[in-house]
C-alpha positions as a Markdown table, in Angstrom:
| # | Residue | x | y | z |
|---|---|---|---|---|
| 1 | Unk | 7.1 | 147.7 | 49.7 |
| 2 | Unk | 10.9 | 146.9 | 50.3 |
| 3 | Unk | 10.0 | 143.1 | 52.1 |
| 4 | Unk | 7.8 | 142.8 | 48.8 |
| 5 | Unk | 10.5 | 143.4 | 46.6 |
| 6 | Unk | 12.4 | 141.2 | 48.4 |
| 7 | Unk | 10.7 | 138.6 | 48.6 |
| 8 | Unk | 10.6 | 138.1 | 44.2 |
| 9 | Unk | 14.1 | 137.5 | 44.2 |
| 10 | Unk | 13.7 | 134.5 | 46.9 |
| 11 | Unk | 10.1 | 133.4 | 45.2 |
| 12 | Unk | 12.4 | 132.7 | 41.6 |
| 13 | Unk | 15.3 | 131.3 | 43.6 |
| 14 | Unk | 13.3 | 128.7 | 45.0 |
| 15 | Unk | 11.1 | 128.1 | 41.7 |
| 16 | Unk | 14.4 | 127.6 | 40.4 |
| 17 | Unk | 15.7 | 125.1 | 43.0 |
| 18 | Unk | 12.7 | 123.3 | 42.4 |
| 19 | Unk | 12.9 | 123.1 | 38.1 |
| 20 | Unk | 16.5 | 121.9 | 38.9 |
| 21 | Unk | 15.3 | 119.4 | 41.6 |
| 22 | Unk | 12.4 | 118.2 | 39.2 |
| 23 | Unk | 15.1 | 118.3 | 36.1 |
| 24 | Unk | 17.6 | 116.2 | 38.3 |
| 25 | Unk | 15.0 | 113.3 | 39.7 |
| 26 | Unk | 13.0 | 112.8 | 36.0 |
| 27 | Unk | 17.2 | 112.2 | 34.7 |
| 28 | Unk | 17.5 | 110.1 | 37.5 |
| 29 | Unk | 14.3 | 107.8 | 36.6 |
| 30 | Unk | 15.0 | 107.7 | 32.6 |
| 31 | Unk | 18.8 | 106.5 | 33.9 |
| 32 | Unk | 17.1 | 103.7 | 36.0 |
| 33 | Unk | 14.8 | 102.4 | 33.4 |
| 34 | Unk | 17.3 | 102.7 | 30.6 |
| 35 | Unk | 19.9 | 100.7 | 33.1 |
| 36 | Unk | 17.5 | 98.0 | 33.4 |
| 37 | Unk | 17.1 | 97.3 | 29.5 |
| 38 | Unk | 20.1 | 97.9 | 28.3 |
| 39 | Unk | 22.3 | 97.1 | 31.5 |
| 40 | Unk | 24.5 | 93.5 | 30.3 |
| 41 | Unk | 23.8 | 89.9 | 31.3 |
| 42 | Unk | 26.7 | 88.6 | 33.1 |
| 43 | Unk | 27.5 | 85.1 | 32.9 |
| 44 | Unk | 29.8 | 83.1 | 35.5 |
| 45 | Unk | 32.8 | 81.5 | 35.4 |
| 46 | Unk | 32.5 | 78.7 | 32.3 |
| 47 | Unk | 29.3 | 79.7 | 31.3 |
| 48 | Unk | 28.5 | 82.2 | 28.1 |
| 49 | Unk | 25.8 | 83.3 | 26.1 |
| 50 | Unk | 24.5 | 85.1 | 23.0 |
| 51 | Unk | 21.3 | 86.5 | 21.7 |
| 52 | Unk | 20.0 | 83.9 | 19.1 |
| 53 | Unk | 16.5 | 85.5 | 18.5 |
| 54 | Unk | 15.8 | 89.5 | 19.0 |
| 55 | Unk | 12.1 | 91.0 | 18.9 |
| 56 | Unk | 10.5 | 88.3 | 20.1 |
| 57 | Unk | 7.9 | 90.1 | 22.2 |
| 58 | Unk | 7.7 | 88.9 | 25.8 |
| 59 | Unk | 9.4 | 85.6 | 25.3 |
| 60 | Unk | 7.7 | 83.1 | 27.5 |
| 61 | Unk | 7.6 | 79.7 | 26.6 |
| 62 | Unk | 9.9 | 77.7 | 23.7 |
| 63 | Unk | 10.2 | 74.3 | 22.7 |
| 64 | Unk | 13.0 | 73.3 | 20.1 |
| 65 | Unk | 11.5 | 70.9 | 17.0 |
| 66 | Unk | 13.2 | 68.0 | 15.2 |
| 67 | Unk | 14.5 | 69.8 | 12.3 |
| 68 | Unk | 16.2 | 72.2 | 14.7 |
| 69 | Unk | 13.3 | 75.2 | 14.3 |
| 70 | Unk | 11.8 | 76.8 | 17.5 |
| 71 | Unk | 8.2 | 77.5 | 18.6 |
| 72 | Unk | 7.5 | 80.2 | 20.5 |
| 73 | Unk | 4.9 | 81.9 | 23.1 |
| 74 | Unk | 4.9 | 85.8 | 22.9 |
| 75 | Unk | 3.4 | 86.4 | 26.3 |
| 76 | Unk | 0.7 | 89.8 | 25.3 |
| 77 | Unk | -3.0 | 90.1 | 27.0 |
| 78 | Unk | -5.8 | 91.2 | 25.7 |
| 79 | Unk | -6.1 | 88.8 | 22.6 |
| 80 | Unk | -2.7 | 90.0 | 21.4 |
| 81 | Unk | -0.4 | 87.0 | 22.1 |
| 82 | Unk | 1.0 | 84.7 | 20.1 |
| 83 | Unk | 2.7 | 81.3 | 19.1 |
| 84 | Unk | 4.9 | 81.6 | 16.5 |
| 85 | Unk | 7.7 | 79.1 | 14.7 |
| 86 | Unk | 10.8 | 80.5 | 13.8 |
| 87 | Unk | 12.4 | 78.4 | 11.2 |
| 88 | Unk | 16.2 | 77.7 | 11.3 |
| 89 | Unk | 16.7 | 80.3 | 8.7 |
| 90 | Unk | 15.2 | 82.9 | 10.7 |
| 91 | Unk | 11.8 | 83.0 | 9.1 |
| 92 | Unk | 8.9 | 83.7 | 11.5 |
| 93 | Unk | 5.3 | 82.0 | 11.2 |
| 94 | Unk | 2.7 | 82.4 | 12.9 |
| 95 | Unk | 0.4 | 79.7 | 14.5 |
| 96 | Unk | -1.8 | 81.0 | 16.6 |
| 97 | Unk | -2.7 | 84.5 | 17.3 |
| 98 | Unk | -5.3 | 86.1 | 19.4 |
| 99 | Unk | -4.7 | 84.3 | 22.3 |
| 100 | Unk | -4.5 | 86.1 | 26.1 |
| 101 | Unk | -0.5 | 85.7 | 27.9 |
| 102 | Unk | -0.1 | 81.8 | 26.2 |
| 103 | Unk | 2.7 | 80.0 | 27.8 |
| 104 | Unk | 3.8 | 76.3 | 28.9 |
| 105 | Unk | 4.9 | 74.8 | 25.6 |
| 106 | Unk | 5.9 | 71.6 | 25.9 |
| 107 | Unk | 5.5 | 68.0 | 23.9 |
| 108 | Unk | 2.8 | 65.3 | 24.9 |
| 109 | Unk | 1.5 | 62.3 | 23.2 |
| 110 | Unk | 3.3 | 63.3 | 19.7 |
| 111 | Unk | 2.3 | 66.7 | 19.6 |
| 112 | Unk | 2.5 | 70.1 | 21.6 |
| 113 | Unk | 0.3 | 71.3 | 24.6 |
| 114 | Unk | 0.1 | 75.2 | 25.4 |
| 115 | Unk | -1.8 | 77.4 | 27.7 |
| 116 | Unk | -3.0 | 80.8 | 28.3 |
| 117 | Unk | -2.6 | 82.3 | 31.4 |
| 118 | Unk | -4.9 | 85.5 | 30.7 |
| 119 | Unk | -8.2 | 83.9 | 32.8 |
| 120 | Unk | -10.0 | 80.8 | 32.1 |
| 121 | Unk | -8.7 | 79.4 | 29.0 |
| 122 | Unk | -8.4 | 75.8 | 27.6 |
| 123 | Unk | -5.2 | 73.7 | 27.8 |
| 124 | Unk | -4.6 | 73.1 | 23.9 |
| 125 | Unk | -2.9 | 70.2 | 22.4 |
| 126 | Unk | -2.0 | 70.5 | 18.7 |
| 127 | Unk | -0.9 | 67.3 | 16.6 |
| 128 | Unk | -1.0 | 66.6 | 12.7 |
| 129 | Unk | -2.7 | 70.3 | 12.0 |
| 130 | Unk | -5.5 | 69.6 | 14.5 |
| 131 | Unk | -6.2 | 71.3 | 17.5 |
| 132 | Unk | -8.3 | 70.4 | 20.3 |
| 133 | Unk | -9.0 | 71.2 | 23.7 |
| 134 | Unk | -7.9 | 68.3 | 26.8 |
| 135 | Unk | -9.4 | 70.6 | 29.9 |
| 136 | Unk | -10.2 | 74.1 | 30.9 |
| 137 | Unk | -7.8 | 75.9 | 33.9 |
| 138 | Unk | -7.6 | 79.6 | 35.1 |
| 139 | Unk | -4.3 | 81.3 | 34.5 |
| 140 | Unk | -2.2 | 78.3 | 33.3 |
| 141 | Unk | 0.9 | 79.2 | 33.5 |
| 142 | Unk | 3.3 | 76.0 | 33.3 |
| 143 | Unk | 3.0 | 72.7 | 32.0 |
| 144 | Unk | 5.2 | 69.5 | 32.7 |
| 145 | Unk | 4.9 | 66.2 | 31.5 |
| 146 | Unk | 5.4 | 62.7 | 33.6 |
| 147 | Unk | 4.3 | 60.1 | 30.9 |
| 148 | Unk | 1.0 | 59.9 | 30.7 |
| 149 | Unk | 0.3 | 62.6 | 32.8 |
| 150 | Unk | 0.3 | 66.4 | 32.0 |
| 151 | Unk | 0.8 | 68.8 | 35.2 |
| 152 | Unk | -0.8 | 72.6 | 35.2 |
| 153 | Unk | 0.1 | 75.2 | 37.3 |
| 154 | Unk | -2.6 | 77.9 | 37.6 |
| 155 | Unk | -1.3 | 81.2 | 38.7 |
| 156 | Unk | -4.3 | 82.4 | 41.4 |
| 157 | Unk | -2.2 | 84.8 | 43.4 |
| 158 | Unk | -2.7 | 83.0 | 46.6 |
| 159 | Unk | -5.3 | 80.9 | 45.3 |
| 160 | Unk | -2.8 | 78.9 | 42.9 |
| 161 | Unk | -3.1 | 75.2 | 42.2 |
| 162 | Unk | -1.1 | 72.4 | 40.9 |
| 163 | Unk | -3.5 | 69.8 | 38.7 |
| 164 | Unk | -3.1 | 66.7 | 36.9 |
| 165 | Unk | -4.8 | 65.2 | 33.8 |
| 166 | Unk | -4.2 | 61.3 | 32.8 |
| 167 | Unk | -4.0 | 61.7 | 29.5 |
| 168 | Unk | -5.7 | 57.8 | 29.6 |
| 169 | Unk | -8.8 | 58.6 | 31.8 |
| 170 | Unk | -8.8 | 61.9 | 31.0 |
| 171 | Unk | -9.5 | 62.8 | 34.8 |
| 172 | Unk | -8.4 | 66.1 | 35.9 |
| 173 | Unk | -7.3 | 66.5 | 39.6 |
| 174 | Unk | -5.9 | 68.8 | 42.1 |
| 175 | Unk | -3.1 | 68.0 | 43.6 |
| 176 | Unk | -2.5 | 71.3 | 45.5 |
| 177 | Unk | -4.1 | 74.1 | 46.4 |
| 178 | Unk | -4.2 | 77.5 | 48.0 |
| 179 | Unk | -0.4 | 78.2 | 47.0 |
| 180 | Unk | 1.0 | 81.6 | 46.8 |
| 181 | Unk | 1.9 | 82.4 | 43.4 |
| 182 | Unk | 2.7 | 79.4 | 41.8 |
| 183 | Unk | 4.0 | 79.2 | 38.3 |
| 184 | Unk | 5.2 | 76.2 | 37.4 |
| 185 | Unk | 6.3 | 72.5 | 38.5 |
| 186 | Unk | 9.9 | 71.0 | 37.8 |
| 187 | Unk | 10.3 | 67.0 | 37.9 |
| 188 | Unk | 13.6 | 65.6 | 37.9 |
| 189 | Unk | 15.5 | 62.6 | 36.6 |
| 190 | Unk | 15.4 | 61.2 | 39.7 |
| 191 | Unk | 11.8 | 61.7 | 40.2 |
| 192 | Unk | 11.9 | 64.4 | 42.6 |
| 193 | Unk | 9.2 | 66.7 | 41.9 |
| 194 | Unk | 9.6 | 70.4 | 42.8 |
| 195 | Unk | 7.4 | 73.9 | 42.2 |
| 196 | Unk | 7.6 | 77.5 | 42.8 |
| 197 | Unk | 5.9 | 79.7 | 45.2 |
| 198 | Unk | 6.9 | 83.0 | 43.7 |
| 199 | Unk | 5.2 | 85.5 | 45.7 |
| 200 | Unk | 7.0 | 84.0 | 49.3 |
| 201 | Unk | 9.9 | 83.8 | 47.0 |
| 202 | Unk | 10.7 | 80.1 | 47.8 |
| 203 | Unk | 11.0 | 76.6 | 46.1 |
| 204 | Unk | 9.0 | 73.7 | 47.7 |
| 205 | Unk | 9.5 | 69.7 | 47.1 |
| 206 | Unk | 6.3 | 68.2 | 46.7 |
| 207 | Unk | 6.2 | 65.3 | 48.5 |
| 208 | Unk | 4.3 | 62.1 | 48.7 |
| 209 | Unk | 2.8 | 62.7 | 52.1 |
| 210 | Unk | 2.1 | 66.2 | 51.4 |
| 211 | Unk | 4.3 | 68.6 | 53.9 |
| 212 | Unk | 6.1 | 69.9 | 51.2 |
| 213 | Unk | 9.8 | 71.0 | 52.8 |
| 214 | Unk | 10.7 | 74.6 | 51.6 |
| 215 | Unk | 14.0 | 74.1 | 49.3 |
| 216 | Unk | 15.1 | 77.7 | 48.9 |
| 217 | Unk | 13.6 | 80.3 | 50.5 |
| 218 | Unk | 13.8 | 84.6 | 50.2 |
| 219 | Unk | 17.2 | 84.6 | 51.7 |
| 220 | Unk | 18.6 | 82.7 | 48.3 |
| 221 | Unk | 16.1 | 83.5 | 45.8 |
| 222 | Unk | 13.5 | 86.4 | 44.8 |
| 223 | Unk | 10.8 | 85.8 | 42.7 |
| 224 | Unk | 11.5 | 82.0 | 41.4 |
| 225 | Unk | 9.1 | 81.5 | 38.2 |
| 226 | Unk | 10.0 | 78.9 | 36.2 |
| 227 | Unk | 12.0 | 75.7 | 37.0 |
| 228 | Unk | 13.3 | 73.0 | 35.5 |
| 229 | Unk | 15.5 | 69.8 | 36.0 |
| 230 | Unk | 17.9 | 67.7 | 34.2 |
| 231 | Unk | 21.1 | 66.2 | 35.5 |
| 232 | Unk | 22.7 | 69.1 | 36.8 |
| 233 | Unk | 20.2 | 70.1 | 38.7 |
| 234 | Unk | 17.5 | 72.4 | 39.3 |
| 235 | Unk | 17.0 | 75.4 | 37.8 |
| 236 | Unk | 15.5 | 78.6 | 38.6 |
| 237 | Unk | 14.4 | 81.8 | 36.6 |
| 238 | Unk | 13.7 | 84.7 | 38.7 |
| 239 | Unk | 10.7 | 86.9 | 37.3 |
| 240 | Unk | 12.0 | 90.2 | 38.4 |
| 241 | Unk | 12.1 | 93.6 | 36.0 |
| 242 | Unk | 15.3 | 94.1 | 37.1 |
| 243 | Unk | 18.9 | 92.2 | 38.1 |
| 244 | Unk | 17.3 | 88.9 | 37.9 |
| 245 | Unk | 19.1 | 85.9 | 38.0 |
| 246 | Unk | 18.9 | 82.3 | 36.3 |
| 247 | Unk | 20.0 | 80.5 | 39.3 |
| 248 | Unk | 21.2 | 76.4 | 39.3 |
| 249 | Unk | 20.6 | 74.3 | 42.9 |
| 250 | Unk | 23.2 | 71.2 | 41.8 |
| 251 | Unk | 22.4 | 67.9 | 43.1 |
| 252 | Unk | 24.7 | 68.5 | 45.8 |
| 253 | Unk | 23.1 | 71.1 | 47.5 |
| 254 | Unk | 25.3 | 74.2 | 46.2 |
| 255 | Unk | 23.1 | 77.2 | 44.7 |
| 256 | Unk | 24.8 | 78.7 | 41.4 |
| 257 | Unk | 24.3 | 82.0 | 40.0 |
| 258 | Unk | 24.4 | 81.1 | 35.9 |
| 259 | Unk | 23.4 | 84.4 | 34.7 |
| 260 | Unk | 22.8 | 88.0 | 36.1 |
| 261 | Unk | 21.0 | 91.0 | 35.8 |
| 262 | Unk | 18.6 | 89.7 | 33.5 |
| 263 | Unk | 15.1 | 91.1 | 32.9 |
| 264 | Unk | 12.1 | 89.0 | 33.4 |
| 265 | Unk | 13.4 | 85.4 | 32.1 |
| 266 | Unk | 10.9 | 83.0 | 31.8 |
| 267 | Unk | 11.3 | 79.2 | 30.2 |
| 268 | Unk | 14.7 | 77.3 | 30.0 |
| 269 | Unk | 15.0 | 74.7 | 27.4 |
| 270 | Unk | 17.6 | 72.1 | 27.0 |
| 271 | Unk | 18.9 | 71.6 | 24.1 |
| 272 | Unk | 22.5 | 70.1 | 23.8 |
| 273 | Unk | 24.6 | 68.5 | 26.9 |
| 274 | Unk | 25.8 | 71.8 | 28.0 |
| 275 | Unk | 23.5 | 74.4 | 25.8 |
| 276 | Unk | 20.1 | 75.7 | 26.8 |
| 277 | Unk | 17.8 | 78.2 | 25.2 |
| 278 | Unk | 16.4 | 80.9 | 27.8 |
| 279 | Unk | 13.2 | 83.0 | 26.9 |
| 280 | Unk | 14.2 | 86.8 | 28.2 |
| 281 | Unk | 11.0 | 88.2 | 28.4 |
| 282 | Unk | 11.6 | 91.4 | 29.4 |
| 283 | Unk | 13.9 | 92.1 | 26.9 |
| 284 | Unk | 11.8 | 90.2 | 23.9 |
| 285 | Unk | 14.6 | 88.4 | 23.2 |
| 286 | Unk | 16.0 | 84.4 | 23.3 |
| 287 | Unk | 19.3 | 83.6 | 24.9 |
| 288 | Unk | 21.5 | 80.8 | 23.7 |
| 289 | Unk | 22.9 | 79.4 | 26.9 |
| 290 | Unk | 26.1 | 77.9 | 26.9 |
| 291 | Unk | 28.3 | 75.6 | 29.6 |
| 292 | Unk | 32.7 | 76.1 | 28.4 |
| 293 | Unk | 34.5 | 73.0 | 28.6 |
């Protein structure tokens, strides 16, 4: 009877330990998650931001019109995304709705192309109020223009492909294939053409006679997603939930870290000399970029 009664006092001690324990880990885990939103983005040396566009929901893809208003992808599945135009009052339109993860805005032939990388959805190009369809790809992530061609980049996990449509012939081709992950393909002013393998976390060159040099690999970049070139070089979001990074190769070889701990960015769009426009996904947000002189 007296090892029984001992015994109770033991039994609650360690019920105890283990409420405190369970207590201690769940604050632990709501700290972590609530560091990863609300954590800042730090900028480097000469470089600053702002938020120019709140509750955008998973910002993906933007391209900036004449008059100086934006349109937008809001990244959702499940027939719940997006493309909206946000006027440069503010005001919000929508364009399209019911479409599955759209992304890869980008102007061709006078109007817009976009995608949807949900499963097998069209390529869509919309001019003068019309929209039609120019081919059908699975998971089309990005979209790049080279004149008259338009390049697609269909996310496949390691099944991805890089394809090519003459907007002329209207021939569709594969240019690559069986790629890890990849999201997206960056050409450059001086031609150079380069794309993502996001899953290996590494960069490749596509070259002409197709061995494809590795640019960056996992020991300078995690997760590259979307890239894109101008004359300071290439540029790099890294898809990560978490301490991401928009990162800048320069044409002479150094790797710059532009931003940190950012959450998911997606599509960089130039839009001045020194300022860009960076879709945060993660954070639903749009990030005015900015270089200081």
């Amino acid at each position: 009877m007296m090892s029984l009664l001992n015994s109770k006092p033991r039994l609650f001690l360690s019920i105890k330990y283990f409420f405190i324990f369970f207590i201690i880990a769940a604050l632990g885990t709501v700290g972590f998650f609530l560091w990863q939103q609300y954590y800042p983005v730090v900028a480097s040396k000469k470089w600053q931001y702002r938020v120019l566009h709140s509750d955008v929901e998973r910002a993906s893809a933007v391209y900036k019109q004449q008059d100086g208003s934006l349109i937008v992808a809001e990244e959702l599945n499940k027939k719940q995304g997006r493309i909206i135009h946000i006027a440069t009052d503010g005001t919000r339109t929508v364009l399209f709705k019911d479409l599955d993860k759209p992304d890869g805005i980008t102007p061709f032939n006078g109007g817009i192309v976009f995608s949807q990388e949900g499963g097998v959805y069209p390529v869509s190009f919309f001019k003068d109020g019309k929209l039609q369809t120019l081919f059908e790809g699975t998971n089309v992530q990005g979209l790049t223009v080279d004149g008259q061609y338009l390049y697609a980049v269909e996310d496949r996990g390691e099944n991805s492909q890089i394809l090519r449509y003459d907007s002329k012939t209207k021939k569709l081709e594969v240019i690559r294939s069986s790629l890890n992950e990849a999201e997206t393909l960056a050409i450059c002013p001086d031609g150079k053409k380069y794309y993502n393998e996001k899953d290996k976390s590494r960069v490749k060159l596509l070259a002409d006679d197709g061995t494809d040099p590795i640019i960056l690999n996992y020991k300078k970049t995690r997760y590259p997603s979307i890239l894109r070139c101008d004359d300071k070089g290439l540029w790099i979001s890294e898809d990560s939930t978490h301490r991401a990074r928009l990162l800048l190769l320069k044409p002479n070889g150094k790797l710059r870290v532009i931003l940190n701990y950012l959450k998911a960015p997606q599509q960089l769009l130039k839009i001045g000399t020194d300022k860009y426009i960076l879709a945060e996904g993660g954070r639903d947000r749009l990030l005015e970029i900015e270089k200081i002189n």
